[in-house]
C-alpha positions in Angstrom: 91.3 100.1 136.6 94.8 101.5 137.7 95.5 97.4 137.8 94.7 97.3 134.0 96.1 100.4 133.4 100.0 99.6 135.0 100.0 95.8 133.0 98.6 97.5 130.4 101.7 99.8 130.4 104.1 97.0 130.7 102.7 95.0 127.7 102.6 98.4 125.2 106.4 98.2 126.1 107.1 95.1 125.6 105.1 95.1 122.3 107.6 98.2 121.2 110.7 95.8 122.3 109.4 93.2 120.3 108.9 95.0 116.9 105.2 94.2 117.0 104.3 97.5 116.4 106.5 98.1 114.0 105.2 95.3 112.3 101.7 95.8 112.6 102.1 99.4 111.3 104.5 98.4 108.5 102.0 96.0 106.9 98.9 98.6 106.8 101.2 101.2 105.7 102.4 99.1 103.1 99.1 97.2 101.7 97.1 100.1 102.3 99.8 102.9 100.0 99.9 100.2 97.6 95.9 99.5 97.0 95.2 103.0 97.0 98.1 104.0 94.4 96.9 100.9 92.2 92.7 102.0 92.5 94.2 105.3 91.2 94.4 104.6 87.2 90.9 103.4 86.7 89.4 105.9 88.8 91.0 108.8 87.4 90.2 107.7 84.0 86.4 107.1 85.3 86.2 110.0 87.1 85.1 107.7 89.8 85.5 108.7 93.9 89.1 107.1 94.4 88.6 106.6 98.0 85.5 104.7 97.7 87.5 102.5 95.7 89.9 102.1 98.0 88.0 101.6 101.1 86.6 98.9 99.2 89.6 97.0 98.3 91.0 98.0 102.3 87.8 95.8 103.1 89.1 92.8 101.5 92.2 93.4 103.1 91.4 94.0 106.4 89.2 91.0 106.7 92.2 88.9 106.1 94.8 91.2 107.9 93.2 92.6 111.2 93.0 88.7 112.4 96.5 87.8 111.3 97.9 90.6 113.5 96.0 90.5 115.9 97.1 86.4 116.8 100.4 87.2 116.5 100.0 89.9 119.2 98.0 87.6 121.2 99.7 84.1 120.7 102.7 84.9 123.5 100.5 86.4 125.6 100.0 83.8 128.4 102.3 80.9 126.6 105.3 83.6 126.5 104.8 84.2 130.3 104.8 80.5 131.3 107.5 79.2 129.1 109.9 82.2 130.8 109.1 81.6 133.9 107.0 84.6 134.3 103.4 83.8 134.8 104.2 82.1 138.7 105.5 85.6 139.7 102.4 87.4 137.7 100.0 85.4 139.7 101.2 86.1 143.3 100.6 89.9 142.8 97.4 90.8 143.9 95.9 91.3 141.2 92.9 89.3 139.6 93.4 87.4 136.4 90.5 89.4 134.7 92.7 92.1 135.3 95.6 90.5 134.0 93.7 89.8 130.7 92.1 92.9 130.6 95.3 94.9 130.8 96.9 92.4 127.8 94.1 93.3 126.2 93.8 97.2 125.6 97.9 97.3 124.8 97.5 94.6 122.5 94.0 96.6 121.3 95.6 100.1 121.2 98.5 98.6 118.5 96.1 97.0 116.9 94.1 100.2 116.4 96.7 102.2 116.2 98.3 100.3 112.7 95.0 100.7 111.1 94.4 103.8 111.7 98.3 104.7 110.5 96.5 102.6 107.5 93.8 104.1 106.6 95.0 107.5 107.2 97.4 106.5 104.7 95.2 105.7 102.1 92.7 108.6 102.7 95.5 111.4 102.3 96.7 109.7 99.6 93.1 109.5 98.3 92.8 113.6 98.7 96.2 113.9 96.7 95.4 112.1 93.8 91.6 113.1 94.0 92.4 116.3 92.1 92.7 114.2 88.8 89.8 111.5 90.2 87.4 113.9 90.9 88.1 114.1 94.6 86.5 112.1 97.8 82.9 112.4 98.9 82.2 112.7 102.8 80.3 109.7 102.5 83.9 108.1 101.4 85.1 109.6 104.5 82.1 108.3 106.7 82.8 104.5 105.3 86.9 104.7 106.2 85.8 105.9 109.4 83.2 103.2 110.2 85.9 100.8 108.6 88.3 101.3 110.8 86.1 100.7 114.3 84.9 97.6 112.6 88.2 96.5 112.2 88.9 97.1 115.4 86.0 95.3 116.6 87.2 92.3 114.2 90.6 92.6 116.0 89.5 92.2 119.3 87.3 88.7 118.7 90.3 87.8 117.6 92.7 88.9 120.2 90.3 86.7 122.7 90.8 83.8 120.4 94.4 84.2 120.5 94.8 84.5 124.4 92.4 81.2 124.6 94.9 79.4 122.6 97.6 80.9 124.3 96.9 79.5 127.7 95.7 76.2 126.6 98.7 76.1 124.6 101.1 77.1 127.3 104.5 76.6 125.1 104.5 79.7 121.9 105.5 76.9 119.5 102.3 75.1 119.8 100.4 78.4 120.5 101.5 80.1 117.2 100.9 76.6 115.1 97.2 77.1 116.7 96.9 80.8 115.4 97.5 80.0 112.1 95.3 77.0 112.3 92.7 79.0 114.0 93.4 81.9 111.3 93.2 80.1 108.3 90.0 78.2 109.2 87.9 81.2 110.4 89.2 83.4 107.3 90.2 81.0 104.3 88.6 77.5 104.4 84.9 78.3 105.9 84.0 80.9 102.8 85.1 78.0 100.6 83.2 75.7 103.0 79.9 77.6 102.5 80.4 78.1 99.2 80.7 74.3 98.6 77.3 73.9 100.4 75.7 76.5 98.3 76.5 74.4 95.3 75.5 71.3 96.6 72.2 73.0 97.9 70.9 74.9 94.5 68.9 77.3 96.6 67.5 74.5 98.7 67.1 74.6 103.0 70.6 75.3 103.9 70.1 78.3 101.4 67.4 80.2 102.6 67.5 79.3 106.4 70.9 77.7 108.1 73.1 80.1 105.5 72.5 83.8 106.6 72.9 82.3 110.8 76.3 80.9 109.6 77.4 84.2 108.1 77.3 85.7 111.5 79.1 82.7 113.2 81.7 83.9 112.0 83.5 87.5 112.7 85.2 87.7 109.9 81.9 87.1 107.9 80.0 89.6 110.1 82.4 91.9 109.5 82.6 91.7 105.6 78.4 92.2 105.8 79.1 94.9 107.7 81.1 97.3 105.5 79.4 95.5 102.6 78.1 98.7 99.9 74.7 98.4 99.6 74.5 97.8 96.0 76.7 94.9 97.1 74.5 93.2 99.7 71.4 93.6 97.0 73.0 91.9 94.2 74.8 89.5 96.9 70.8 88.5 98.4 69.1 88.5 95.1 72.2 86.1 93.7 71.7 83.5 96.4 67.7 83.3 96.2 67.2 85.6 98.8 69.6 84.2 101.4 71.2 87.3 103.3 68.1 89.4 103.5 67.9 87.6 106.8 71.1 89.1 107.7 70.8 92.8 108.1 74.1 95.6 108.7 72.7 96.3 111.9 72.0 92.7 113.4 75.8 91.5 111.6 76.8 94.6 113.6 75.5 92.8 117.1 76.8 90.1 115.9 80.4 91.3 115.6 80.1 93.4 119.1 79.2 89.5 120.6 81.8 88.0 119.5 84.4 90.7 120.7 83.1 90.1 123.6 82.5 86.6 124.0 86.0 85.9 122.7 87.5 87.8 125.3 85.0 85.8 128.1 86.6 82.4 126.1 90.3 84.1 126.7 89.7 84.7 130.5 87.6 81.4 131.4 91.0 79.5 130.0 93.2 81.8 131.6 91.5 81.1 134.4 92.0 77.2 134.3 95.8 77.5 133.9 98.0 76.8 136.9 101.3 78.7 137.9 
């Protein structure tokens, strides 16, 4: 643990060097201030819980932003090291390459968490300033930030393993960072439009009711968006598709999510593990 601690350390720095941070930070900060400030004018009118609002368009958000940061914090991770030369000298320490993964991983983790939580903070104070003409912000509000923010992290860190995979098949940052995008686009953009071709084509047929709701949770970024999904929301979203993501429950997308934080950080080791000095 000291191990992970110490490269852990060394990486938060470099991140700070580097401007990731400020990066990462800069963009919540930004898109979360300006979702909130634009949610304001209907919801004040309404009399509607501003804050609800906003968590709801931070979902949207988030499901597209979490992943992009967290490749671009994990694209250089082991491609960065080989390219300068550094990776040979990491490797004659004695220290294990889980370790080495594992420390990569909490720095690159803790920024991660970090900007979203300097996020949505943001937008919840904000939420509370306005909320005096909007009719204020209900602890349940407060409750679905929270559990929005440890998804997100959660949705980071599958990500993060998928990025260090890359990384050290990769083994130049050019290629690694053309891969990220790929990877980033794929997982985020073109499978919802995928699915939703299939639906189409099926009209409520097989791949409807019983290969649809499995390939929600393929996918993290799916899982996640079932996840923090209002309840009203999954209803009408289940009753629209004949029934098709009753099969797919908060709790069991939840798993799901957990799994694939975990097995993409198994994927990032097992390839670190296959790259020679």
């Amino acid at each position: 643990m000291s191990a992970v601690l110490a490269i852990a350390g060394v990486e938060l720095r470099i991140a700070l060097r580097n401007l990731w941070v400020a990066l990462a930070v800069g963009l919540m900060a930004v898109f979360a201030a300006v979702l909130t400030f634009a949610g304001s004018g209907p919801t004040g009118t309404l009399g509607v819980d501003l804050l609800a609002v906003a968590v709801a368009s931070l979902t949207t958000l988030t499901v597209y932003l979490a992943p992009l940061i967290a490749l671009l914090l994990a694209f250089d991770a082991i491609a960065g090291e080989a390219e300068r030369g550094t990776l040979a000298l990491l490797l004659t320490y004695p220290v294990s390459r889980l370790s080495l993964v594992a420390g990569k991983f909490v720095a690159h983790l803790g920024v991660l968490a970090f900007a979203l939580a300097i996020g949505f903070g943001l937008a919840g104070v904000m939420a509370w300033a306005i909320g005096g003409a909007a009719g204020g912000i209900s602890p349940a509000s407060l409750l679905a930030l929270v559990k929005l923010w440890w998804t997100s992290v959660l949705l980071g860190a599958a990500f993060l393993g998928f990025g260090y995979a890359l990384s050290a098949r990769a083994r130049q940052p050019g290629v690694a960072a053309g891969l990220a995008i790929g990877l980033w686009l794929v997982l985020v953009v073109l499978y919802d439009l995928a699915m939703l071709g299939a639906l189409i084509a099926d009209n409520g047929g097989v791949f409807t009711r019983t290969v649809f709701p499995w390939m929600l949770v393929s996918n993290p970024a799916d899982a996640f968006r079932i996840v923090n999904m209002p309840a009203g929301e999954a209803q009408a979203l289940a009753s629209g598709i004949s029934g098709a993501a009753k099969a797919v429950s908060s709790s069991f997308a939840l798993s799901a999510l957990a799994a694939w934080s975990l097995g993409a950080l198994a994927l990032g080791w097992v390839a670190f593990r296959k790259v020679e000095p």
